[in-house]
TIDRENNU-133739 format. One record per residue (C-alpha): residue in three letters; x, y, z. Coordinates in steps of 0.2 Angstrom, whole numbers, padded with zeros to 4 digits, always signed. Example, Ala and Ser with C-alpha at 12.3 -4.5 7.8 and 13.67 -1.06 7.14 Angstrom:
Ala+0062-0022+0039/Ser+0068-0005+0036/
***
This chain:
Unk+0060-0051+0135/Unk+0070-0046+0119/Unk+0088-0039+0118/Unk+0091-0024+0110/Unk+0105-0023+0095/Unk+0122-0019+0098/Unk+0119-0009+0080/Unk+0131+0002+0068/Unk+0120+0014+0056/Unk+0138+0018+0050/Unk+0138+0015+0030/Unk+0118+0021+0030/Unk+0124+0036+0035/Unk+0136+0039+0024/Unk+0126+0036+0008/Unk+0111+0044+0016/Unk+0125+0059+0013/Unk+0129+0058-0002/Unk+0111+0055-0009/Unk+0109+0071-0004/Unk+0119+0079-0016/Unk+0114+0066-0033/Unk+0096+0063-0028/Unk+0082+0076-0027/Unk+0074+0073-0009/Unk+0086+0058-0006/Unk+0076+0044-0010/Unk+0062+0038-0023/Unk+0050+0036-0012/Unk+0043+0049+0003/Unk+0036+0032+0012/Unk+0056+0022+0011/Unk+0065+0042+0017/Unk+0072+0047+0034/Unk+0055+0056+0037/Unk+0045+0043+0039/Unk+0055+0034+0051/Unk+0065+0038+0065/Unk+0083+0047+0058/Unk+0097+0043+0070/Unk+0089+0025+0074/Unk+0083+0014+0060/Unk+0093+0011+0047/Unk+0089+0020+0030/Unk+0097+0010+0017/Unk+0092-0010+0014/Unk+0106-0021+0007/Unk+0097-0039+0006/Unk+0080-0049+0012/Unk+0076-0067+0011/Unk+0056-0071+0015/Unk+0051-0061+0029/Unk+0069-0054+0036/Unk+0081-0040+0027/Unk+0099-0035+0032/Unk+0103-0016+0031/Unk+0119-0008+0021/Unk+0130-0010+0041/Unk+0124-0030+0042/Unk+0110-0031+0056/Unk+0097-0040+0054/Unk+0077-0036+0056/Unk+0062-0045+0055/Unk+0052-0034+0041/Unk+0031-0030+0041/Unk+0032-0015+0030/Unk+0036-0029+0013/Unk+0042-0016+0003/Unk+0028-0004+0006/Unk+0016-0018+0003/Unk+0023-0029-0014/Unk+0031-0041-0006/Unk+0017-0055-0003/Unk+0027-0071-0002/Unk+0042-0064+0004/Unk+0062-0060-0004/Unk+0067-0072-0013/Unk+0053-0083-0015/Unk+0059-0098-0024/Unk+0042-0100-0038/Unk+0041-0081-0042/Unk+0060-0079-0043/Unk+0063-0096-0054/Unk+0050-0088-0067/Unk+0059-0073-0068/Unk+0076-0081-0070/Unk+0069-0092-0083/Unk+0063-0075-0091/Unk+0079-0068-0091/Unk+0085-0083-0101/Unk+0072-0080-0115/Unk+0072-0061-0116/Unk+0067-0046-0104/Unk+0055-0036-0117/Unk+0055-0036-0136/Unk+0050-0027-0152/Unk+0034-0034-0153/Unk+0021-0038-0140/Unk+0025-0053-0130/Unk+0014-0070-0126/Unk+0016-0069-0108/Unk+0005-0051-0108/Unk-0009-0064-0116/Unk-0008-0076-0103/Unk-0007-0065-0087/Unk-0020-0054-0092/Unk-0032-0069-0095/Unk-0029-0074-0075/Unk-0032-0059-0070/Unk-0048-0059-0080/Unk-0053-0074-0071/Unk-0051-0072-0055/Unk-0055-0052-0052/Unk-0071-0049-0055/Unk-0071-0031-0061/Unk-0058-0036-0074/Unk-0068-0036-0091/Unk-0053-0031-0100/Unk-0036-0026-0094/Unk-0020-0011-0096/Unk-0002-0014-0087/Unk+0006-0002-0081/Unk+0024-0001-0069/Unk+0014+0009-0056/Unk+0001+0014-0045/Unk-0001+0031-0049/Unk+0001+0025-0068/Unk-0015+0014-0066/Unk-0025+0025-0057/Unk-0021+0042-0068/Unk-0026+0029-0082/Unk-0042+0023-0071/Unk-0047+0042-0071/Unk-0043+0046-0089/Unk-0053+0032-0094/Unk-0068+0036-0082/Unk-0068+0055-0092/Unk-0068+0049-0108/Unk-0080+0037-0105/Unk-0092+0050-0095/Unk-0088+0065-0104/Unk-0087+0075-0086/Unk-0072+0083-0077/Unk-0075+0082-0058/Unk-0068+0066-0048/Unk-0072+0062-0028/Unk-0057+0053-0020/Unk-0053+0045-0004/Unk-0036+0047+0004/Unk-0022+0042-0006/Unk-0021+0038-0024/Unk-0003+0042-0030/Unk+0007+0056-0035/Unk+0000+0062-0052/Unk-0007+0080-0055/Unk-0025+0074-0054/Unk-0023+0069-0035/Unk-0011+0078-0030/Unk-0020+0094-0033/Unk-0034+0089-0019/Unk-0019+0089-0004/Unk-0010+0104+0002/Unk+0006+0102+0001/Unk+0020+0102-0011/Unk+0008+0109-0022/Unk+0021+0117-0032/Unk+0019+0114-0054/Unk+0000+0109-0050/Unk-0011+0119-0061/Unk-0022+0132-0051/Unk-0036+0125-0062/Unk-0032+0108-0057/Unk-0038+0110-0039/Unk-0055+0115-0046/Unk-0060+0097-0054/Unk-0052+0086-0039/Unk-0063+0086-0021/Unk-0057+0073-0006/Unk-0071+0063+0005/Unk-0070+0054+0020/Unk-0070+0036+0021/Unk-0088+0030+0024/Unk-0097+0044+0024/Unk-0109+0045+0012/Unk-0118+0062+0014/Unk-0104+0070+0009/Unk-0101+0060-0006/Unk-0120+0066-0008/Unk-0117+0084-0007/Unk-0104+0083-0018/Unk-0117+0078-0034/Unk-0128+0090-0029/Unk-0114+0102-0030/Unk-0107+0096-0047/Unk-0123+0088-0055/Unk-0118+0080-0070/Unk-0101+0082-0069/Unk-0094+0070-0060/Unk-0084+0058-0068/Unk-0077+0046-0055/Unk-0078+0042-0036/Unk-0061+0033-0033/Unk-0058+0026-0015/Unk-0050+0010-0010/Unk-0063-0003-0004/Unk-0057-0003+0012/Unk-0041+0003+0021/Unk-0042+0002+0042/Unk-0059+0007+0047/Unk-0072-0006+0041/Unk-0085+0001+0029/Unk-0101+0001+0036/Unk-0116-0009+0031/Unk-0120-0007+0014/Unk-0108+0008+0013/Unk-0098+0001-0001/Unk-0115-0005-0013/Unk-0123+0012-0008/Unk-0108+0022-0014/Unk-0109+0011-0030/Unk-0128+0015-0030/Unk-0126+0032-0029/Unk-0112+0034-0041/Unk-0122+0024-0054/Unk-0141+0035-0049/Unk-0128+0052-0055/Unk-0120+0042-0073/Unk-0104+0042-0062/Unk-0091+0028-0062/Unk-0085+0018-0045/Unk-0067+0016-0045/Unk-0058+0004-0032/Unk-0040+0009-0031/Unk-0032-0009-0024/Unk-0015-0006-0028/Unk-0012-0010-0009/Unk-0027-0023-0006/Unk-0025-0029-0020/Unk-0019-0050-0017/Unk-0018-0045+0001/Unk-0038-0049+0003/Unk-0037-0063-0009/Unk-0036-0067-0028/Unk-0052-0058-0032/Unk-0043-0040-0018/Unk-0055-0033-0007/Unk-0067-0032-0021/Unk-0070-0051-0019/Unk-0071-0050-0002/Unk-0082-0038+0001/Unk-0093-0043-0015/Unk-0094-0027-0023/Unk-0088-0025-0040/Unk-0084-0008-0047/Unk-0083-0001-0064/Unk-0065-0001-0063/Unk-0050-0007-0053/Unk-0033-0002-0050/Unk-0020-0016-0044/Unk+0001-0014-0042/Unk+0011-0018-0028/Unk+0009-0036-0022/Unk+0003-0041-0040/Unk+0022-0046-0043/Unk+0029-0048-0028/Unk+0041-0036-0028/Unk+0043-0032-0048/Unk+0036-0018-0054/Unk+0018-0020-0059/Unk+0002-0011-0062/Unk-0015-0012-0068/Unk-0030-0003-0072/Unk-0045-0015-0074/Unk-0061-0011-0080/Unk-0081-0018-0088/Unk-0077-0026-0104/Unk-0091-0013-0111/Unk-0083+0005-0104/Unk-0065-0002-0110/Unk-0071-0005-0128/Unk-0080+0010-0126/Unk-0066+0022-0123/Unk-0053+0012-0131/Unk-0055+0023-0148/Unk-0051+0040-0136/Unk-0041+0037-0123/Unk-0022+0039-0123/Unk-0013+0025-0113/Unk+0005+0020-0119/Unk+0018+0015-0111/Unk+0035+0004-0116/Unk+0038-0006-0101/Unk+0019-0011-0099/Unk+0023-0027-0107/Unk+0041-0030-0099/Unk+0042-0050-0096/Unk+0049-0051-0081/Unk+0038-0043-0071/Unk+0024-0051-0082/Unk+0033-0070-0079/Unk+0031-0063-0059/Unk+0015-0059-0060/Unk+0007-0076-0067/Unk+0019-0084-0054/Unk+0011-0076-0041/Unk-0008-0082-0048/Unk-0001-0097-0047/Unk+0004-0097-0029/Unk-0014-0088-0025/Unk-0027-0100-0036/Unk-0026-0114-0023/Unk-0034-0101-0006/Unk-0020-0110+0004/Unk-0008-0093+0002/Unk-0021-0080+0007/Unk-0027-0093+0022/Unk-0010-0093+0029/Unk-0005-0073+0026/Unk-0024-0071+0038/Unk-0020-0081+0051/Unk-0003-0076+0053/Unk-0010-0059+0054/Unk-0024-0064+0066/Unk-0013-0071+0076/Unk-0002-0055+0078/Unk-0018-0043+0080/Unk-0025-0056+0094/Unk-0011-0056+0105/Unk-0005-0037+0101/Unk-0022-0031+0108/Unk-0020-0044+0122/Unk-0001-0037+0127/Unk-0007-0020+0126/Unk-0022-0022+0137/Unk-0011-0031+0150/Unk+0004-0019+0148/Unk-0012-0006+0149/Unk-0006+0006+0135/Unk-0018+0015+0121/Unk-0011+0007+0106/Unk-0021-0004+0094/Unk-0018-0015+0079/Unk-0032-0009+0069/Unk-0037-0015+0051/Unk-0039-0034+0045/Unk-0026-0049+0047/Unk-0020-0046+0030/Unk-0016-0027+0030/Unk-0015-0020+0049/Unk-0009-0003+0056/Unk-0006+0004+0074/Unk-0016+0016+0081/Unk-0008+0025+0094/Unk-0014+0038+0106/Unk-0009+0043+0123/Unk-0021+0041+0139/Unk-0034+0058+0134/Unk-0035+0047+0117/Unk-0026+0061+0107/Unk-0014+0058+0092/Unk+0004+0064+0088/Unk+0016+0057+0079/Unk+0027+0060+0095/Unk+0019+0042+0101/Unk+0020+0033+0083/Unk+0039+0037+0083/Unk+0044+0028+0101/Unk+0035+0015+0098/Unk+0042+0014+0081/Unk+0063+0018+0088/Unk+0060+0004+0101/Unk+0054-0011+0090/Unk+0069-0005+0077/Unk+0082-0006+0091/Unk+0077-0024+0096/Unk+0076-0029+0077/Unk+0057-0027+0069/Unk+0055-0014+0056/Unk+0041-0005+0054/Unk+0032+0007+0041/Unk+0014+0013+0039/Unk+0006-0002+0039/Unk+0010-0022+0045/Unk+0009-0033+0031/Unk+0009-0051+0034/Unk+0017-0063+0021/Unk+0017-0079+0016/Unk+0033-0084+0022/Unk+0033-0072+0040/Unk+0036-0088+0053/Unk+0028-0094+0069/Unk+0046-0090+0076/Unk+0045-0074+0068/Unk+0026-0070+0074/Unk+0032-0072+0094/Unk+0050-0065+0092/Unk+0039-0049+0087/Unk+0029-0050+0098/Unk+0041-0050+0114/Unk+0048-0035+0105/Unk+0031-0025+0104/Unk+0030-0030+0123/Unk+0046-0021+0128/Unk+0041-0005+0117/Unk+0024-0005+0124/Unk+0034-0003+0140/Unk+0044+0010+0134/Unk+0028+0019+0126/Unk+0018+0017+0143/Unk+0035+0024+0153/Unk+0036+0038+0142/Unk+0016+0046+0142/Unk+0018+0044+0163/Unk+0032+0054+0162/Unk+0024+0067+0155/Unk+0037+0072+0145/Unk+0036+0058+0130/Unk+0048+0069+0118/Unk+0063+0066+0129/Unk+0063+0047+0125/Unk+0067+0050+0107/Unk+0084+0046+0102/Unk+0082+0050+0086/Unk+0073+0062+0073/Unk+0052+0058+0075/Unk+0042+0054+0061/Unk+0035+0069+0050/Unk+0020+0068+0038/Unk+0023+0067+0019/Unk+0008+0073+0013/Unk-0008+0080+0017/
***
């Protein structure tokens, strides 16, 4: 049975006040604001981490599974990555000229991802995949492009949601049509719609649900049968799955690829990836520029990183880690008899929570959410194993997800679940 803190949000609070006033919406990220988690009960500002553990602005301490939103593969502080970039530091952080280290990183990520002909960096994920898309229309000639559910911030994504659609383009909304993970048909029915215009389908390989036999070739198939490119965006796979991302491990290589967070470990990062023959092609018409592209830091991180992945023996350890966590969450929840689920692979998990009629709110997310927070596990939108997460740390969580799940099951028999929040619940961001 775990303990919960005897916590102070004190000194979160008071900057959470004053960002108000210096920063527009509060924060830099939607996914890191009070909205997305529980206001009045997790902390909002971080003040330190070392490997899988960080200590808010007030000092307590939690054991982390959101990793930074997903970039933190071997954990704060690790000693190789962090070495390389101190070592950088001493040398010079970016320079007038183009620098070795873009040479040498690109070349590993030429040899171990298999849709990297040639390669672009970039400092985010909505950098590499506005630049994945720009490249997929110049190299068709078309305007329309299919995506799956997330794919960044830029005005050619954004335009397919509904909300905070304010300085979108009216027109934009025309050229930008969503699609539901694994199902084809509508992918189908989309070409049919826009023959011969369709520049793109961008999805991510896989997210939570498992893709269904021979969905992913099929899609390529069918992108390919219509003179349309297939676009994994793995700015979250990406290094999770392995070396190669998701592509590797599902064996489907797509025209193009986009790759950020974990590629550094926590410096800022990006990629677009791509067929050595649709790079050259569009090289003499596409527009992709940016200064900090070749900043070395993050490059010195990033081939530090390879390095720590080329052996297997990182990615082997952040599965069963995660396994081993999935396993004994499902069996808790089982015994506890409550409807929550760890859904997804080892490597990138998610709960899935639902009340006894199997219907979703995020009511339930949040309490399960402010309980695990109070006894000291933060959690985000997905659970992210890393490299340096410790047996210790594995069970400690788990005695924690016992008590919430206690919690949880307490709150849907009472049939008033609302009135166990102590805080604000979570809200969605965008959709």
């Amino acid at each position: 049975m775990s303990a919960i803190l005897n916590r102070k949000l004190d000194r979160s609070n008071e900057l959470w006040a004053e960002a108000q006033d210096t920063i527009l919406s509060g924060c830099q990220l939607y996914s890191k604001g009070t909205e997305t988690h529980i206001k009045g009960v997790s902390p909002i500002y971080i003040d330190r981490g070392k490997d899988a553990h960080v200590w808010d602005v007030d000092g307590t301490e939690y054991i982390d599974y959101d990793m930074g939103m997903g970039p933190v593969l071997l954990g704060y502080q690790y000693k190789a990555v962090d070495d390389a970039v101190v070592a950088q530091l001493r040398r010079g952080m970016g320079y007038s000229l183009v620098a070795p280290e873009e040479v040498e990183y690109a070349k590993l990520c030429v040899k171990h991802i298999p849709s990297a002909g040639k390669v672009r960096f970039l400092k985010t994920g909505s950098g590499a995949t506005e630049a994945a898309v720009r490249i997929a229309r110049a190299y068709t000639g078309r305007r329309h492009v299919l995506r799956g559910k997330y794919h960044g911030w830029h005005e050619w994504t954004t335009a397919a949601e509904h909300d905070r659609q304010g300085g979108v383009l009216p027109e934009s909304h025309s050229y930008i049509h969503k699609f539901d993970y694994n199902d084809l048909e509508q992918v189908r029915d989309y070409f049919k719609k826009y023959p011969d215009d369709i520049a793109a389908v961008i999805t991510e390989a896989v997210e939570h649900e498992a893709p269904q036999e021979h969905y992913l070739e099929d899609l390529k198939t069918l992108c390919h049968e219509h003179g349309a490119l297939l676009i994994f965006d793995e700015i979250v796979n990406g290094f999770h799955f392995g070396i190669g991302g998701a592509q590797a491990y599902f064996g489907v290589t797509p025209d193009l690829s986009t790759f950020g967070k974990a590629m550094a470990n926590g410096m800022p990062l990006a990629m677009v990836a791509g067929r050595k023959d649709i790079m050259e092609d569009v090289d003499p018409k596409v527009f992709i520029s940016t200064t900090f592209g070749g900043e070395c830091l993050s490059l010195a991180a990033g081939i530090a990183v390879m390095k720590e992945l080329e052996s297997g023996e990182v990615t082997k350890a952040i599965w069963a880690k995660g396994k081993y966590l999935q396993d004994n969450f499902r069996k808790l929840a089982k015994d506890i008899g409550v409807p929550i689920d760890l859904i997804g692979y080892p490597c990138r998990m998610n709960f899935d929570y639902t009340d006894y009629e199997g219907r979703h709110d995020w009511l339930y997310n949040s309490i399960f959410m402010q309980e695990s927070v109070k006894r000291g596990v933060l959690l985000g939108w997905n659970v992210f194993p890393c490299y340096t997460h410790t047996q210790e740390d594995l069970d400690f969580s788990l005695s924690v997800f016992e008590d919430a799940m206690k919690v949880y099951r307490t709150a849907l028999r009472s049939g008033h679940p609302e009135t166990y929040m102590e805080g604000t619940p979570l809200k969605i961001v965008l959709g």
